[in-house]
C-alpha positions as semicolon CSV with decimal commas, in nm:
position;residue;x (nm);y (nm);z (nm)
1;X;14,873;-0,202;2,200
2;X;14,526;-0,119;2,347
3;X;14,323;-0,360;2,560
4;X;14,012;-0,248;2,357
5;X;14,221;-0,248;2,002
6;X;14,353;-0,690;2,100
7;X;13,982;-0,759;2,202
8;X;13,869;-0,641;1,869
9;X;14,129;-0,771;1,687
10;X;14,084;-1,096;1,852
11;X;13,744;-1,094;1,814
12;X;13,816;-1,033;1,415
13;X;14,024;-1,349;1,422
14;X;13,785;-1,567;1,554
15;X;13,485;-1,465;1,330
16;X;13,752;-1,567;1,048
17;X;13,826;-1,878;1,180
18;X;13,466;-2,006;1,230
19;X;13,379;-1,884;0,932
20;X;13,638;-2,073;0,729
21;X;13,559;-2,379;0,973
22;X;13,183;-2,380;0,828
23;X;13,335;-2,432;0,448
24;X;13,330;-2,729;0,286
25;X;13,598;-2,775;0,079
26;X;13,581;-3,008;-0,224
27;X;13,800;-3,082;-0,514
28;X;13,612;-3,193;-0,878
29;X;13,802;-3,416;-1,104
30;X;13,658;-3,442;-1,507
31;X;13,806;-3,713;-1,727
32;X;14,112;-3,816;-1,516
33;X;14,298;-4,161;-1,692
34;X;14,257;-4,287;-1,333
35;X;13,872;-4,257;-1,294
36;X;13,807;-4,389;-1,680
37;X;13,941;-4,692;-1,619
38;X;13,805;-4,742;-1,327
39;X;13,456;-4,647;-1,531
40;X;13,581;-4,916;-1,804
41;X;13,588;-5,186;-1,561
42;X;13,253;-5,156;-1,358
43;X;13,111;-5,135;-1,781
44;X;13,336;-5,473;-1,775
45;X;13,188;-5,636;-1,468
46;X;12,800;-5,502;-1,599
47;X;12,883;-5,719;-1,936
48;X;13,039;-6,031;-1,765
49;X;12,761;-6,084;-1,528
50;X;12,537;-6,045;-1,835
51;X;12,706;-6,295;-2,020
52;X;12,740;-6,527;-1,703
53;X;12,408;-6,501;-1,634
54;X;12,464;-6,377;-1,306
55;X;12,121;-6,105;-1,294
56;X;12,142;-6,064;-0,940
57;X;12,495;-5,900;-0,912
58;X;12,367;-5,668;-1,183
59;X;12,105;-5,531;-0,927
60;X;12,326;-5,475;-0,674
61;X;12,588;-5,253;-0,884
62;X;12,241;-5,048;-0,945
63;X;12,071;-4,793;-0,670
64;X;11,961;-4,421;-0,660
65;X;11,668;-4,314;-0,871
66;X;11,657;-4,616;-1,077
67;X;11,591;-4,823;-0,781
68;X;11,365;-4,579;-0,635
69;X;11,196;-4,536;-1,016
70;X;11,168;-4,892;-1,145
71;X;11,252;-5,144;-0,781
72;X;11,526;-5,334;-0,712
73;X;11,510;-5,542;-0,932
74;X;11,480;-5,310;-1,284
75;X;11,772;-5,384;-1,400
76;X;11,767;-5,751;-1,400
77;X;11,452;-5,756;-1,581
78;X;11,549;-5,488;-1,866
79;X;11,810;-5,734;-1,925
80;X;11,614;-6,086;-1,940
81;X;11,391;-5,870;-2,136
82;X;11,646;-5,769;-2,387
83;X;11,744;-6,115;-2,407
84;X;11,452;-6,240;-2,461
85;X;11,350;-6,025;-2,741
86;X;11,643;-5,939;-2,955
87;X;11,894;-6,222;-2,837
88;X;12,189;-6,272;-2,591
89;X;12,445;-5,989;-2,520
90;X;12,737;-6,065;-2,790
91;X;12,960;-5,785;-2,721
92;X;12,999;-5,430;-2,612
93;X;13,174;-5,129;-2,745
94;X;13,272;-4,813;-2,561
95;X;13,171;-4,551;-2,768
96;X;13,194;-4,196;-2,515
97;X;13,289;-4,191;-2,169
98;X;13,286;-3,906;-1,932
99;X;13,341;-3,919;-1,545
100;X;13,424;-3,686;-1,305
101;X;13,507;-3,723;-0,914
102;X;13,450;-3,490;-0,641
103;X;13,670;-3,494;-0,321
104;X;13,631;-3,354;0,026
105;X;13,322;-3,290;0,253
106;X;13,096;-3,501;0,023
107;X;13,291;-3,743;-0,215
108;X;13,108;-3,868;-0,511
109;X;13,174;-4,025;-0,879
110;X;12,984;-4,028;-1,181
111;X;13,080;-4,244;-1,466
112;X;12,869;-4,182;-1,756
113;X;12,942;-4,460;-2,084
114;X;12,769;-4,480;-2,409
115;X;12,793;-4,839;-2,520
116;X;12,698;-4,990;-2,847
């Protein structure tokens, strides 16, 4: 083969190769068993630490644009307010769910629960 003809064909190969390097690769998940019940039980913990009074661990299972949006401690205080004004949590039940996952060069879950 000709010198010039490997040098381009080299050349070709390594423009591939950096060019698949520089792709992020991800994999999205929607409504997997797995992930729902893993949804259902952080909706669990949110409900017990209501009913235990425990306001504090409900602020730290909060961030993002809440936090950023209403302070650190929003959540705590929607909930004393609730309490306060229509009575203690009872009960909860699921009524939707959707979550989906996303794998790879930037992981992230969102569970998403409509509770009545």
């Amino acid at each position: 083969m000709n010198l010039k003809i490997q040098r381009v064909l080299l050349l070709y190969i390594v423009a591939i190769g950096l060019t698949i390097s520089a792709c992020t690769f991800s994999r999205t998940y929607v409504d997997r068993a797995d992930d729902t019940q893993e949804g259902k039980q952080v909706v669990n913990n949110f409900y017990n630490n209501i009913s235990n009074n425990n306001y504090d661990a409900l602020d730290l299972m909060t961030s993002g644009a809440l936090v950023n949006t209403a302070g650190k401690n929003a959540v705590s205080k929607i909930v004393k307010l609730i309490n306060r004004k229509v009575g203690n949590y009872k009960s909860y039940l699921i009524v939707d769910s959707n979550t989906t996952r996303t794998e790879g060069s930037n992981n992230k879950t969102i569970f998403r629960f409509k509770v009545k």
